[in-house]
N, C-alpha and C positions, 0 to 999 in steps of 0.2 A: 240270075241276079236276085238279092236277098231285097225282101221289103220291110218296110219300115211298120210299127205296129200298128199303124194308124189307114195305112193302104186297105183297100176295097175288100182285096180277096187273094188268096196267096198262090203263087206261079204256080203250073203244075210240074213241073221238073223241079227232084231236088237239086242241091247242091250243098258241098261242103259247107261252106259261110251261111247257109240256112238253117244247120243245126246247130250249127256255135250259137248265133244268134237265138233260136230257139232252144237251147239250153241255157243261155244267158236269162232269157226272159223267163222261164220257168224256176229256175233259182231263187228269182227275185220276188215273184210270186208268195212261194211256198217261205221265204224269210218274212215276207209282209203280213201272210196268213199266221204267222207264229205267234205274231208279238199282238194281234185281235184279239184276244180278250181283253189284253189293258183297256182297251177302248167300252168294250161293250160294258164288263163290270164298274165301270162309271157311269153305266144309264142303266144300272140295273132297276133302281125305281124307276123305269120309265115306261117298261113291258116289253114282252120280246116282240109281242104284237105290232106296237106302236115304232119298235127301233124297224123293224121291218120295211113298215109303210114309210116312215122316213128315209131309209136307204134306199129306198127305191126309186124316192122322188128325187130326192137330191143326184143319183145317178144318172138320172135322166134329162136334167137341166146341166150336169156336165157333160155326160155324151152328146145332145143335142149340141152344145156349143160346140164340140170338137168337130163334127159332120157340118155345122155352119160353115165355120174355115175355112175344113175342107173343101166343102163343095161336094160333098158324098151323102146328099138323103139319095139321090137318086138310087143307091144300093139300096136302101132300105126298101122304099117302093119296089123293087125289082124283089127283092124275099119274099113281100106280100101277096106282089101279083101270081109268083110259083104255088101253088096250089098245094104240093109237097114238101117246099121249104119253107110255106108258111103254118103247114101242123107240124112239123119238124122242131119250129122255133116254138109256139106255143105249145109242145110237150115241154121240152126243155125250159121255158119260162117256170111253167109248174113244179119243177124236179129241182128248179134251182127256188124259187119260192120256199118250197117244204123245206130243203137242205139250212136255207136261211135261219128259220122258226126255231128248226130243232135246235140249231147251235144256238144261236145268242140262247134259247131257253136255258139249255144246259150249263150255258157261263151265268146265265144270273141266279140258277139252282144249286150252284157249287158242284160241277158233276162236269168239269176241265177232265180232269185224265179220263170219266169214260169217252167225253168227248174227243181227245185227241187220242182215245186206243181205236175210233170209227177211222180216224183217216189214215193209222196207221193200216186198217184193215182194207181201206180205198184199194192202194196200191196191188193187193192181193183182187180186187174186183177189176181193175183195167186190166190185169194181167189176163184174167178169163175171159175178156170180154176181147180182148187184142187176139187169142185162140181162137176161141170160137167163132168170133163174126167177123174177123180181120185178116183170119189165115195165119196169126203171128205163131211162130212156136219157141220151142226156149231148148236151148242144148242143158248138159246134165248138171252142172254147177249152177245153173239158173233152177232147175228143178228142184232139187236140194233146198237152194234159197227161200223156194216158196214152201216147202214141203216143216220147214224151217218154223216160218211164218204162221203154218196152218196149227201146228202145234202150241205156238204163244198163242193165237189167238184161245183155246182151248181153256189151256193155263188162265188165259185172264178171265173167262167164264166161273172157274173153278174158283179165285182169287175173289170174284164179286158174288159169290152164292147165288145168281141169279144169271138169265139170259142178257145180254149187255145189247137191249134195244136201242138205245140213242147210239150205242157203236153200229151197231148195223145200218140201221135207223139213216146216219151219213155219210155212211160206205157205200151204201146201196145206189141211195141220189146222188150225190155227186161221180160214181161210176158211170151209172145212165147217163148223168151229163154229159158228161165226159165224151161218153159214147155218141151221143146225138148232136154234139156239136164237132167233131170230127165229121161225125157223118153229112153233115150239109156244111156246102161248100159258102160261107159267111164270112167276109171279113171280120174282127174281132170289133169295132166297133159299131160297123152297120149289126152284126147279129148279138150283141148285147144292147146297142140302143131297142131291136125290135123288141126284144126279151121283155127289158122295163116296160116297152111303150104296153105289151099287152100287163104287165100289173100294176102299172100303176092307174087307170080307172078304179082297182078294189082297192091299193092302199091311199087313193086321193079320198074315195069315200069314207075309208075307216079312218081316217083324221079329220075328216069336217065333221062324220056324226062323234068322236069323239069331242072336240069340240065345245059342240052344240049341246052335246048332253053334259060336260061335267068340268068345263071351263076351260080356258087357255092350258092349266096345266106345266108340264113342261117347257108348253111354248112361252109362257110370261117367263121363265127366268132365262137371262141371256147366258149365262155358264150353259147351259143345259144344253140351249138351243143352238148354240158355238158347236157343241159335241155330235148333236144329232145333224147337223150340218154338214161334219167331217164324216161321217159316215159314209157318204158320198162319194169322195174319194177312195176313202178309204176298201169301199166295195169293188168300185168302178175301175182302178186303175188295178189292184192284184188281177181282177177277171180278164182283164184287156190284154195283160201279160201271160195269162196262160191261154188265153185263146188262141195269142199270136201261136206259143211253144205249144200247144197240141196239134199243130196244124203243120208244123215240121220235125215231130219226134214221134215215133212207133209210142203206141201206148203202154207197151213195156219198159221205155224209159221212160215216160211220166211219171207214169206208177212208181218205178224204184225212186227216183228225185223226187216224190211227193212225201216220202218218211223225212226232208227237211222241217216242215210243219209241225207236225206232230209230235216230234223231238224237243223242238221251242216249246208249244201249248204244255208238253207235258211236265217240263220245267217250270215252267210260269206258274201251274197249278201250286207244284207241290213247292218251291222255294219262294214265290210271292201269296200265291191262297192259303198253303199250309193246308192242304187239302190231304188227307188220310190216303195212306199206301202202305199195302201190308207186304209180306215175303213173296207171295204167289204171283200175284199182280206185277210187283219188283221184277223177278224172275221172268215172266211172261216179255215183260218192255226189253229186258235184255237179250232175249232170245231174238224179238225183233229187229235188234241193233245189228246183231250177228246176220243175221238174214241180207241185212243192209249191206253188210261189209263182203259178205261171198258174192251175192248178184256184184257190190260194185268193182270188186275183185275180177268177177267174170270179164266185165263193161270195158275195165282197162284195158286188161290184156289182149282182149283181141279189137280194141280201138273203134270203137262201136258207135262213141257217145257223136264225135264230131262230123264223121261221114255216112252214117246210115239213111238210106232212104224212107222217103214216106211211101208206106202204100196207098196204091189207088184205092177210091171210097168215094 
């Protein structure tokens, strides 16, 4: 029986209507992740720092009500008490933390397309991480595809005359994420409210000594603080929705369905920021797309997306 995105913790038997669903919610995700920068390049004066500590907070006063309702802190408490799913969550706190930094930085620095050439490089890090720690393997139209991938990624090194850290930079954390919350067995709202619960003591602190030291700020203007507010959501419900979908789809299709994101961001960059793309770089994103189309190629044909199993983990 398929569950709802809001349930404790997910059955341990798949089922067909599990991955639909879980590819449903992973879809919606990765469209809601697209269209985030609009949002953040509107608090660009406000610091990445500061939008941070406010999405964290606001995340957490809407988790906490959704688990009110429910009637589900008791999951929470049960994470904490586990003594391996409680370093488990606060690795993963941290790894989604950094992940956060980097990107809003990147969207208030003008550096969208390196930012979204990091998540098209994600997809290329759950693949390795679904091999190596998950058993998954990939037949040869799948290989191709990545081998595809490995080459743009190359290209767009070449394309930026330098090592493209902030692409790494959010390939890397949000892979690990990826990884370590697959790996512990969390409902998606009990183990994102624990997530906030352990950062938001540092970002409650680093908004009261802000504050305290250089005034309301942001928070005296209601425009501002309407925005920093939505972030909230904004954070909380794309994460809810992928946590549901990595918890009923092999990280080989997360990964391929996570180039919906990066697709958007990297549009947004160059036809709303007007942000500089030269031929290489060009070249490199389209290689990408290609990549996108032989895995999804694979994916159809032999009917992968809506019946595959999860593995044990």
């Amino acid at each position: 029986m398929s569950v709802s995105p809001i349930d404790p913790a997910p059955q341990p038997r798949a089922h067909p209507g599990d991955a639909r669903s879980g590819a449903v919610a992973a879809v919606a995700t990765f469209l809601l992740w697209g269209f985030l920068p609009l949002l953040f390049r509107q608090l660009e004066a406000v610091g990445s720092v500061m939008i941070v500590a406010e999405r964290t907070m606001w995340s957490l006063l809407l988790l906490g009500g959704i688990l009110l309702v429910t009637r589900n802190f008791g999951h929470v408490r049960a994470l904490f008490a586990d003594r391996r799913k409680a370093i488990i969550m606060v690795i993963s706190a941290v790894l989604l933390a950094f992940n956060w930094l980097l990107y809003v930085w990147a969207v208030e620095t003008g550096q969208v397309i390196e930012a979204s050439f990091g998540y098209f490089i994600n997809p290329l890090v759950n693949v390795a991480m679904g091999m190596v720690l998950l058993g998954e393997r990939q037949n040869r139209l799948q290989t191709v595809a990545i081998a595809i991938a490995v080459f743009a990624i190359l290209l767009q090194a070449l394309g930026m005359g330098s090592v493209p850290v902030i692409a790494l930079g959010l390939a890397l954390s949000f892979g690990l994420y990826s990884y370590f919350r697959k790996t512990v067995m969390a409902g998606p709202v009990a183990g994102l409210f624990s997530e906030t619960v352990i950062l938001t003591p540092v970002a409650l602190a680093y908004v009261v000594f802000h504050i305290g030291t250089t005034g309301w700020g942001p928070h005296g203007d209601p425009g501002t603080l309407a925005l920093l507010v939505l972030t909230g959501p904004a954070t909380a419900v794309p994460l809810l929705l992928f946590a549901y979908g990595v918890q009923r789809l092999r990280l080989t299709t997360i990964g391929m369905l996570q180039y919906i994101s990066p697709s958007l961001q990297f549009m947004v960059a160059v036809f709303v920021f007007h942000e500089e793309l030269n031929g290489l770089r060009l070249l490199s994103f389209g290689l990408i797309w290609l990549s996108l189309a032989v895995f999804s190629f694979d994916s159809f044909r032999n009917r992968r997306l809506p019946v595959e199993p999860v593995p044990a983990g």
